[in-house]
N, C-alpha and C positions, 0 to 999 in steps of 0.2 A: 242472518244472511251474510254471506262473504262475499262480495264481489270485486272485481278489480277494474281499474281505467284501462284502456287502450288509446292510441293515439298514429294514425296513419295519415298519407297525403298518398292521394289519389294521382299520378301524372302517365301521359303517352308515351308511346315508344321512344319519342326524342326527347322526352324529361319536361316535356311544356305540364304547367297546374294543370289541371280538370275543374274548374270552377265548375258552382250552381250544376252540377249530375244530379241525379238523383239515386239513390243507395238502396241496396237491398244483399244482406252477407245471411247466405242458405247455411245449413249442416252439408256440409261435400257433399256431391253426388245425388243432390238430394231437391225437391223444391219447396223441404220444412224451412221455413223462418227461423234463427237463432232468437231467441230471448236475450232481448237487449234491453238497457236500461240510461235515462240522460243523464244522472248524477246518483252520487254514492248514496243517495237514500232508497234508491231502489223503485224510483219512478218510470214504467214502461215508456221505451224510444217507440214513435211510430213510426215505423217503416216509411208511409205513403209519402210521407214527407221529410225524407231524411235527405239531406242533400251535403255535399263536400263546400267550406267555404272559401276562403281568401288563401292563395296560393296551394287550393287542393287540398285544403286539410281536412279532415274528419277527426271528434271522439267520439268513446261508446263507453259505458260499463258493461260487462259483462260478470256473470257470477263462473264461480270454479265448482272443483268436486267439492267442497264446502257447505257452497249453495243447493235449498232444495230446487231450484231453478237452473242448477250450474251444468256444466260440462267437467267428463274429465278430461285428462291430461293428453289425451290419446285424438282429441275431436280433433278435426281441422275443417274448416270453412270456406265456401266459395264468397269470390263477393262480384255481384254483377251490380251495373253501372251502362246509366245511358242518358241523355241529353233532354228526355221529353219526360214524364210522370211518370212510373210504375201502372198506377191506379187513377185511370183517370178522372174517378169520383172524390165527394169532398164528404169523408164521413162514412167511405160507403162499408164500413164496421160497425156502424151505427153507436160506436163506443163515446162520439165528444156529446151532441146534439142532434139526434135523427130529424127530432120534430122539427127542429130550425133547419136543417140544414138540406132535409127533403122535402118537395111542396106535393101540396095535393088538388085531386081534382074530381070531383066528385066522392069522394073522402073525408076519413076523419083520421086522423092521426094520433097514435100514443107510444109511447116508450113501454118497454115489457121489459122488466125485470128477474124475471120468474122462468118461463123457456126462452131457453137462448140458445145457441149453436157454440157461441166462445166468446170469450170475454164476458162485460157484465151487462152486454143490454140488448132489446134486436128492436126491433122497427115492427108496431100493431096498426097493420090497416085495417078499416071498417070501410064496408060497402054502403054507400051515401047516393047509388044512383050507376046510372050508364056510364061503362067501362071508368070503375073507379080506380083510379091509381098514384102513389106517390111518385115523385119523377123527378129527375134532377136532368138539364140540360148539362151536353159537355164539348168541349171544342174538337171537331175530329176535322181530317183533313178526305178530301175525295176521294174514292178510288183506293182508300189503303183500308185493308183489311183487320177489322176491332174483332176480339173476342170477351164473349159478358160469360161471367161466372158468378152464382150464387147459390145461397140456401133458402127454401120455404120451407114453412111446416104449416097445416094443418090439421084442426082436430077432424074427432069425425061426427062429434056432434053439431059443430058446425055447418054440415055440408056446404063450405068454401070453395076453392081450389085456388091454388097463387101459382100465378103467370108471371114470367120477366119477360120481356119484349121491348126492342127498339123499335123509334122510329125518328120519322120527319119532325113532330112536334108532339108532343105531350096526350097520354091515352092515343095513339097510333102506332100500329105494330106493323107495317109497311116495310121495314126491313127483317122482319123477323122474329124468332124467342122459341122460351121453351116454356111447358107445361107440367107442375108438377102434381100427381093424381096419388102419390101415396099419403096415406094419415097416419095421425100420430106419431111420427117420426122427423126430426130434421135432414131435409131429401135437397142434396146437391143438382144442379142443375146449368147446364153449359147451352152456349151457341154462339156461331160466329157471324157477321156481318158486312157489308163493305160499303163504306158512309159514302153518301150522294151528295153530300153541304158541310160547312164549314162548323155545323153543329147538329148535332143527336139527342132525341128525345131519350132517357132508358125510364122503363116506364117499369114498376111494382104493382101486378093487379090483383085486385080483390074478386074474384069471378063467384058471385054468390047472390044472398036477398037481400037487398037494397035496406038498409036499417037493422038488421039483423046478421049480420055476416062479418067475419074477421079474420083475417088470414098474417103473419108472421112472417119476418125478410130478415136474412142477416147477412154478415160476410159478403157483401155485393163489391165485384172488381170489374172494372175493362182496362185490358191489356190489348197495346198494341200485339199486330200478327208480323205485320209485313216488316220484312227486318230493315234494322238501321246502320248505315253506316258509324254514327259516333254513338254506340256504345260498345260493351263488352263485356269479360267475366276475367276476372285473376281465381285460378281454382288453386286449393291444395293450399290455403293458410292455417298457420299453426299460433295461436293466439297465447298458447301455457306452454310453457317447459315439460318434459315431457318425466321429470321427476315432481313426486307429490308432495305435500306437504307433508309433516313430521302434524302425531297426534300422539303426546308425550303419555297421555290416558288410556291408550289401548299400549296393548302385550305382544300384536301379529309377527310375525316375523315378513312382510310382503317386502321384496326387494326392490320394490318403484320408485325407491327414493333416496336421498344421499346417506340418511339415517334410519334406520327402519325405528319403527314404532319401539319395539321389543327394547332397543338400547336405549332410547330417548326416554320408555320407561323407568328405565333402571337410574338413569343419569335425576331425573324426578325424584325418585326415594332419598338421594343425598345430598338433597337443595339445602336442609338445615341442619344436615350435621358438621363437627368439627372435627379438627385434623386425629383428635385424641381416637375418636371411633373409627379411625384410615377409611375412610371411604374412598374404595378402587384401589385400594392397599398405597396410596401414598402417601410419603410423609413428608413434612416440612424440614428444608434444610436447616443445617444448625451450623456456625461459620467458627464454631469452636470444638468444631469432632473432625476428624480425616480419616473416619471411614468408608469404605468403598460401596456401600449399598447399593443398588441399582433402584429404587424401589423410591424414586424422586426422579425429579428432572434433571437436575447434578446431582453429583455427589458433595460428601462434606467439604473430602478432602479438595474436592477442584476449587471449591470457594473457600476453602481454609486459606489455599496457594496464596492465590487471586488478592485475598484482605493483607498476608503478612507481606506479599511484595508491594503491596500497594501500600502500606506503613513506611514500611525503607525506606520508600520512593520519598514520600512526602517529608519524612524526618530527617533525612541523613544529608542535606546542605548539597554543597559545589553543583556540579554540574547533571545531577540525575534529571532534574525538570527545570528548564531554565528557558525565557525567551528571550534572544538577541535583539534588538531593534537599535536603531541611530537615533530615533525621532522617539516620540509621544507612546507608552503601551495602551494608553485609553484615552482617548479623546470623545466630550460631548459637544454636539452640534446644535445649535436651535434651527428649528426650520419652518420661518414665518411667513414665506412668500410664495405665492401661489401664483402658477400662470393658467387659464382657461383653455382645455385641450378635448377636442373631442366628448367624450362623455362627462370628463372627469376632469383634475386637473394634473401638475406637474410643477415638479420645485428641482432646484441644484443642491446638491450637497458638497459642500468642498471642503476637502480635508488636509491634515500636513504627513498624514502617515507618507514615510518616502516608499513609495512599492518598487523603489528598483532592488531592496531590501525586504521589502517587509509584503506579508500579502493580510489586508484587511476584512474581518469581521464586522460584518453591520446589522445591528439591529433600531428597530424604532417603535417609537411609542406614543401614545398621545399625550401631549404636553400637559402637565398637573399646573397648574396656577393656584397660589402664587406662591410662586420660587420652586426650585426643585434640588435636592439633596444639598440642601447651601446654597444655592444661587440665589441672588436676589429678584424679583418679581418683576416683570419684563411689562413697561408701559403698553396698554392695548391690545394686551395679551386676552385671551378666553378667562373670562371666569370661573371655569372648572373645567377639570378634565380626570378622566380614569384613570390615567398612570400603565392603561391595556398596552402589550405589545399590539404594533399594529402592521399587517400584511399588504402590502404597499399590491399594486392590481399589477404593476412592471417596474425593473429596475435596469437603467441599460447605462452601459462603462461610456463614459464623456470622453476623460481622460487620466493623467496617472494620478491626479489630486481631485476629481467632480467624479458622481456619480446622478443620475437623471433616476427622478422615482415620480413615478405614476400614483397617485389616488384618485377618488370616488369623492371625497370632501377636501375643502380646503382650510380643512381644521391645524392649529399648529401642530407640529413633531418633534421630538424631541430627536435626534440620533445617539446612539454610540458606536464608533469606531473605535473595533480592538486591534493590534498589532498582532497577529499570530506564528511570527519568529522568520528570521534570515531563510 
């Protein structure tokens, strides 16, 4: 499985966070769910409860054309977003805990592993009596308008039938539902409603022989109807580069990509050869031939030039390579004292190069204890140190002799200031 992270913040038109929303990102144009995943082991995200957190953030994994689960390059995603649940049930996929997390009433309840509608499990009602059903209460608000969607199935040896219907309280179908009559098959079933209280029975029934009867629930949603002002949708995101990966194994020639297969094949065959075998006909330069061959990335002669002016240079005395200074060509600094700054801390460096002359080179390093290139061992010093350059986090001009450097620790430094000419 290939998959990769993504990482967005959710905010309004004026740039404010979107905290606590609730998340749901379609295939464009569409109201398929993407397969998402919470971490790189390839663990399903659930939707129902996916929400943005501390200043609007959101991640997701998602898998690529890689993935047998992926997308390619070409997909792009809606992502809608709103203030109250998606799905106002808890579970109503029946994938964490149905049995816990549905009750019953005149009922028996079991987990069915075997026909399911999606995912791995659906919700087994048995008929235990007058109007037996699983039910979950949910919070709805008056007068706004809920829609229940689900799947039943039964058999037909059975003769069951599974009903979804709301109501006021638990087995009451007083606002309504639907009825599903087909067998053998898992049979979607929809209806809308408009809550009268501050809470809704949705009731799963078993319409059958009391002791003997069993009917099958999956994929149960309500979704708000009546629109909201704080939510929305961002359509048309594009999550992949719309070049593909390089698969150095295959021969295609498909132009989708920066490299096409075909070369990246080829480029594979000459992983373990050497220069004697020219792989892609080039050779290795030689700084002792000044031939003109094309057939390298220089030629001989241009590094032939390059090494014997560069002999002169260094052999031939007076003034060919020389640096002027008044003062110090190398000067070492210890730098033991640390001020507490922000994250991190900050020290002075102070030097004698005269820069109304000279303009200085600095590098630093962490101070090696004890002693360093001859020096003798500085009381109170670190007990060891790497001897690493070290990349100071800011360095800012004091004045013609201090410079101010920034670190992360307040480990000692060693400096050297070079003199780099008039």
């Amino acid at each position: 499985m290939s998959i990769v992270k993504q990482w967005l913040y959710l905010k309004d038109e004026e740039g404010v966070p979107l905290e606590d929303v609730y998340l749901n990102l379609y295939l464009t144009g569409t109201t398929t769910k993407a397969i998402l995943y919470s971490d790189s082991i390839g663990t399903l995200l659930d939707q129902e409860t996916w929400t943005t957190g501390t200043s609007g953030f959101f991640n997701f994994y998602i898998g690529n054309e890689w993935s047998p689960s992926g997308y390619e390059a070409t997909q792009f995603f809606d992502l809608s977003w709103r203030t109250s649940p998606f799905n106002y049930l808890t579970d109503g996929d029946m994938e964490a805990n149905p049995t816990n997390n549905w009750s019953a009433n005149n009922a028996h309840l079991e987990e069915e592993l075997y026909f399911i509608n999606s995912g791995t499990k659906a919700l087994k009602v048995f008929d235990w009596g007058t109007t037996a059903v699983a039910y979950q209460n949910i919070e709805t608000e008056p007068g706004i308008l809920y829609s229940v969607t689900g799947y039943g199935y039964s058999a037909t040896a059975s003769a069951a039938i599974p009903n979804i219907f709301a109501g006021s309280s638990p087995a009451v179908n007083d606002y309504g539902g639907a009825t599903i009559t087909v067998k053998d098959v898992w049979t979607k079933a929809t209806f809308q409603f408009t809550a009268l209280s501050s809470e809704t029975s949705i009731n799963l029934n078993c319409q059958g022989v009391s002791g003997s009867s069993a009917v099958l629930f999956d994929d149960i949603s309500v979704t708000r109807v009546t629109a909201q002002d704080n939510s929305g949708v961002i359509e048309h995101i594009q999550l992949f580069p719309f070049f593909f990966s390089v698969d150095e194994t295959d021969q295609n020639e498909d132009k989708n990509k920066l490299l096409s297969n075909q070369l990246a094949y080829k480029f594979e065959q000459h992983v373990n050869e050497t220069y004697l075998d020219e792989p892609h006909e080039i050779e290795p330069v030689n700084v002792n031939l000044t031939d003109g061959k094309n057939n390298k990335v220089v030629s001989d002669s241009l590094i032939y030039e390059i090494n014997s002016l560069l002999n002169i240079l260094l052999t031939c005395g007076g003034d060919a390579i020389s640096v002027k200074s008044a003062g110090s060509l190398v000067e070492t600094v210890l730098l033991d004292t640390f001020t507490p700054s922000a994250n991190g801390y900050y020290t002075d460096l102070v030097h004698t190069i005269n820069r109304s002359r000279m303009y200085p080179v600095i590098q630093f390093y962490e101070y090696l204890s004890p002693g360093y290139k001859g020096r003798p061992p500085v009381p109170g010093s670190p007990s060891a140190g790497s001897n690493e350059i070290i990349y100071p986090q800011a360095i800012q001009d004091q004045s013609t002799d201090t410079i101010r450097v920034w670190t992360t620790e307040n480990t000692w430094l060693m400096a050297t200031v070079v003199a780099s000419g008039e």
